[in-house]
N, CA and C atoms as a LAMMPS dump frame, in Angstrom:
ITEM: TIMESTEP
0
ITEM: NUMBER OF ATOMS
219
ITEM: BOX BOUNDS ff ff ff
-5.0000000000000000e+02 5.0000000000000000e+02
-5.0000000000000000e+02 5.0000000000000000e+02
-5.0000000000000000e+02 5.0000000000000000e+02
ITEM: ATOMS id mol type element x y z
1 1 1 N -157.864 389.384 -449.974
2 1 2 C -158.399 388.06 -449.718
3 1 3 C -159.878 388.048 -450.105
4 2 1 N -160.355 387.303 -450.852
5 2 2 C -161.337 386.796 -451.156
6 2 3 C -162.591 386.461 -449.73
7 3 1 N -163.617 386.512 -449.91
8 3 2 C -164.65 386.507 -449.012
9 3 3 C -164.86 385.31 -449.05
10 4 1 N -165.924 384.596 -447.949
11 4 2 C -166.674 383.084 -448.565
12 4 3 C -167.858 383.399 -449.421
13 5 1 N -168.429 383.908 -449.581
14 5 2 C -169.357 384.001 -450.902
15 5 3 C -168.407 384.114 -452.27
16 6 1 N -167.629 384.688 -452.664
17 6 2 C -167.012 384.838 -453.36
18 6 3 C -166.045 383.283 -453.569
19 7 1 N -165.885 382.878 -452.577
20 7 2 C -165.375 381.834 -453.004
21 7 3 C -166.131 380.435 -453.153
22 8 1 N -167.312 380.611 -453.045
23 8 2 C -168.659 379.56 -453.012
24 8 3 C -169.251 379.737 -454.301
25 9 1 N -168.905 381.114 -455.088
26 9 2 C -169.549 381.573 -456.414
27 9 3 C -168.493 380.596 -457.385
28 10 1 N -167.413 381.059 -456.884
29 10 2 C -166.294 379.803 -457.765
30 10 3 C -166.25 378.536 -457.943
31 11 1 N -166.578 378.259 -456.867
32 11 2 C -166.606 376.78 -456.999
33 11 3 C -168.005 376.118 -457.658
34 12 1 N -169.309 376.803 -457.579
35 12 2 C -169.826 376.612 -458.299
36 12 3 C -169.92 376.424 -459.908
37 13 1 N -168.93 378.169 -460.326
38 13 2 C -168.859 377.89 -461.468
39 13 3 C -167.931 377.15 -462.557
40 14 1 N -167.195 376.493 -461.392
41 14 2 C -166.139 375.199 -461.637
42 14 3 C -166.816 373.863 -461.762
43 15 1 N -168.046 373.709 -460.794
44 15 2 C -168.71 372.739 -461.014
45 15 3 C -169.254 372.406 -462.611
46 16 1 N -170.367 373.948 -462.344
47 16 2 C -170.896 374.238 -464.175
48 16 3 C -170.088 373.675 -465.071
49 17 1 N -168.985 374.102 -464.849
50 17 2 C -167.87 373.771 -466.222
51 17 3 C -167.761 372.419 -466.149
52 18 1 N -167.678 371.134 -464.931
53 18 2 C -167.462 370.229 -465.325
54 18 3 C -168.496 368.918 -465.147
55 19 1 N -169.6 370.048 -465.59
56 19 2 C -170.93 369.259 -465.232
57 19 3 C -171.391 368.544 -464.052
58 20 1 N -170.88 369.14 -463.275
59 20 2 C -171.021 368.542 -461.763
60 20 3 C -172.168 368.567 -461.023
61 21 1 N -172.641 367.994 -460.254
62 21 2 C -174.252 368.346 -459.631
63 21 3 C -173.497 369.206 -458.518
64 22 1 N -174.15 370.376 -457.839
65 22 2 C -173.376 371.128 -456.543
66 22 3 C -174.758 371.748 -455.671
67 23 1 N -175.146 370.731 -454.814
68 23 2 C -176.231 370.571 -454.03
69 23 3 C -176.329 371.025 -452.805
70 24 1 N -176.987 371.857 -452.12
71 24 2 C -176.964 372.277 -450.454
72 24 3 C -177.184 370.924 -450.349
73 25 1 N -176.513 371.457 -448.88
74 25 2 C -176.097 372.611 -447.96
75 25 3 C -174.353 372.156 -448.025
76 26 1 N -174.267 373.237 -447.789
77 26 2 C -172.881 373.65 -448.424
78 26 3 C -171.851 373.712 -446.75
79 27 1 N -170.765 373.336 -446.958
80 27 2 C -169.231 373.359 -446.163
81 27 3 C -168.441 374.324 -446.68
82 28 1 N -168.189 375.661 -446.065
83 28 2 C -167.121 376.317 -445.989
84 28 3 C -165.96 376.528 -444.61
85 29 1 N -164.913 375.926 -445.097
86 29 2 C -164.157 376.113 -444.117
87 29 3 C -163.056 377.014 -444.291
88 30 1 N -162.443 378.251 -443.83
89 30 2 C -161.186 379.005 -444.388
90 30 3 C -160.128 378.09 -443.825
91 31 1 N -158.969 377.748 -444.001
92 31 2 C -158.088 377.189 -443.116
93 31 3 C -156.592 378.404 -443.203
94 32 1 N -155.964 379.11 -442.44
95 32 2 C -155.17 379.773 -442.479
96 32 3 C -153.501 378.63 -442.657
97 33 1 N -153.324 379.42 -443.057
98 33 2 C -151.86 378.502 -443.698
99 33 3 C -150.73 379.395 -442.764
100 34 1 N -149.582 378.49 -442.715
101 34 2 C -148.402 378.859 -441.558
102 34 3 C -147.743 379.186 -443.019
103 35 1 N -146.842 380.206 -442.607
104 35 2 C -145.718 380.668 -443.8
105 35 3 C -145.199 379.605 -443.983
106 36 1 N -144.387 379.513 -445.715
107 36 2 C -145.509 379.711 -446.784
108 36 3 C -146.503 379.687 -447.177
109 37 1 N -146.96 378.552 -446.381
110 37 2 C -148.246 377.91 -446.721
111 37 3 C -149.326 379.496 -447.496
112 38 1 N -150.312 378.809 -448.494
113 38 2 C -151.582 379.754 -448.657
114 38 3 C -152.738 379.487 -448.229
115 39 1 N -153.381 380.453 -447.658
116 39 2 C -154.997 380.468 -446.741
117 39 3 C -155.538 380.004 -447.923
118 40 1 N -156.456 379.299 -447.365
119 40 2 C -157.597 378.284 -448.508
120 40 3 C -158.862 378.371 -447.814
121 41 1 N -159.516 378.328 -449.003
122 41 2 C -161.131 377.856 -448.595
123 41 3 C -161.312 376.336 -448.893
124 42 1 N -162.209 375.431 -448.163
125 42 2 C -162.384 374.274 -448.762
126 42 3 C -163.878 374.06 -448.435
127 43 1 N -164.51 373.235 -449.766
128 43 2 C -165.88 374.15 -450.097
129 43 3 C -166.441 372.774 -450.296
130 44 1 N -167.584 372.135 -449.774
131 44 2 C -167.705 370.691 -449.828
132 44 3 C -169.596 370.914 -450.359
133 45 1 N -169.85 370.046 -451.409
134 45 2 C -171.439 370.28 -451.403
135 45 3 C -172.081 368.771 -450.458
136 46 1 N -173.428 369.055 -450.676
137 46 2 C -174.357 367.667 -450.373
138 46 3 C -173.307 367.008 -449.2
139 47 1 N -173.249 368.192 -448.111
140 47 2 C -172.337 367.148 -446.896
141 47 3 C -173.22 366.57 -445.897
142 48 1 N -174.372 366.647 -445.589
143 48 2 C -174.607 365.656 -444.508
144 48 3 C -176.031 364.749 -445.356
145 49 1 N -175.312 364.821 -447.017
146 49 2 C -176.418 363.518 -447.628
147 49 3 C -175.579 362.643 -448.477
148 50 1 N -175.716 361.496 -448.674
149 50 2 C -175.24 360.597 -449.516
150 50 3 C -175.507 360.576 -451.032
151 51 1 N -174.014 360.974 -451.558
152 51 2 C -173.772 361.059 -452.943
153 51 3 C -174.116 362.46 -453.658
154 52 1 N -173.582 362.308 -454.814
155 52 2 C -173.658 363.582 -455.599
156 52 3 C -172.366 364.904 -454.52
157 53 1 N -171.263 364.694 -454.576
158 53 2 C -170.424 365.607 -453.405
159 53 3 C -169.492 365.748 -454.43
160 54 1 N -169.182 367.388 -454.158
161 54 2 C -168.049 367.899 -454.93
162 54 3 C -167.404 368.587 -454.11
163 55 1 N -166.204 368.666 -454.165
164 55 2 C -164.951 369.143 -453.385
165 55 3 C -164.214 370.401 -453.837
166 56 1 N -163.834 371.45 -453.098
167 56 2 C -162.893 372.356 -454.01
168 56 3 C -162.353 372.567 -452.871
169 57 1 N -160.959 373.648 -453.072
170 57 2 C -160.399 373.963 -452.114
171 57 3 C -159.635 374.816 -453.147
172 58 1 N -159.822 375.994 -452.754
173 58 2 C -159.865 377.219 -453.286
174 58 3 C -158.669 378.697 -452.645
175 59 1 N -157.958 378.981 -453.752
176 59 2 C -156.859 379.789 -453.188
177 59 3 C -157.248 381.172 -452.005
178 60 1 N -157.736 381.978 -450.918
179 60 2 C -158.42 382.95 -450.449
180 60 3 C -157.532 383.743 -450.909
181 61 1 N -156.254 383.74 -451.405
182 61 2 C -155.605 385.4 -451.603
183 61 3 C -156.04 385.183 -452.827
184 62 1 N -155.888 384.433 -453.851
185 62 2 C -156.143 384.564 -455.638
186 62 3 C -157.614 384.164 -455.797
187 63 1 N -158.317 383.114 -455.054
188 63 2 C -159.439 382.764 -456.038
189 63 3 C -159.181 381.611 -456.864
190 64 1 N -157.868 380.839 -457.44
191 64 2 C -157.538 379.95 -457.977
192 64 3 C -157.795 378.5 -457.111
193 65 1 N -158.535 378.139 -458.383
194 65 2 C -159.071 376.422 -457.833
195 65 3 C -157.317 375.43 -457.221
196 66 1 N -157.42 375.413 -456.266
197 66 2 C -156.152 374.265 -456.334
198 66 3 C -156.247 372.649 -456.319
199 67 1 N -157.146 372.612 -455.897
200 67 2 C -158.229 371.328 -455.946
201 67 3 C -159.461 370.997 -456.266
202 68 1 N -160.076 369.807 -457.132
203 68 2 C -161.053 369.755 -457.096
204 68 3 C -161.205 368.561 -457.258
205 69 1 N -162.827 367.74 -456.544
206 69 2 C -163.037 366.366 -457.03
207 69 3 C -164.543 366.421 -456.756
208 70 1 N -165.172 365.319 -457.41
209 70 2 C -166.679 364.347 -457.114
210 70 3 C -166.865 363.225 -457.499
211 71 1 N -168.085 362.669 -456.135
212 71 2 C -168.339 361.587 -456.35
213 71 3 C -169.955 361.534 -456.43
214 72 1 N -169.716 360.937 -457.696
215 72 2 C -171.506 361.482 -458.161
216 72 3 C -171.983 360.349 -457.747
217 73 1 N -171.977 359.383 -456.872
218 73 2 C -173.166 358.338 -455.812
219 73 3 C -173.962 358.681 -454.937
C-alpha cells in the first residue's frame, strides 16, 4: 500500500499533466474499502478557499488515478 505522500506526489503529477493549478492546503483522506471494494486515497487541493480545486481519488494498493476532476473558479 502506498503511503499519503506518495499518493499526494501523484496526484500532483496528474495535475502537471493536465495543466491544472494544485494549490495548498491540501485534503487527504484514506477511506478503507469493505471486500471487494479498493482502499483509496482522496486528495482535494485549495479546500478551505474558493476556486482553482482539483480532485483525485487515488488507488492505495496500485497508485492508479481512478478519479479525477477541477474546477478552475
Amino acid at each position: 500500500m502506498i503511503d499519503e505522500q506518495a499518493a499526494l506526489d501523484i496526484a500532483k503529477a496528474r495535475a502537471a499533466e493536465n495543466g491544472w493549478a494544485f494549490l495548498e492546503p491540501f485534503s487527504i483522506l484514506l477511506r478503507r474499502g469493505w471486500w471487494p471494494k479498493v482502499n483509496r486515497y482522496e486528495i482535494g487541493s485549495c479546500t478551505n478557499r474558493f476556486g482553482a480545486k482539483a480532485r483525485f481519488v487515488i488507488d492505495a494498493d496500485t497508485g492508479a488515478v481512478l478519479e479525477q476532476g477541477y474546477i478552475p473558479l
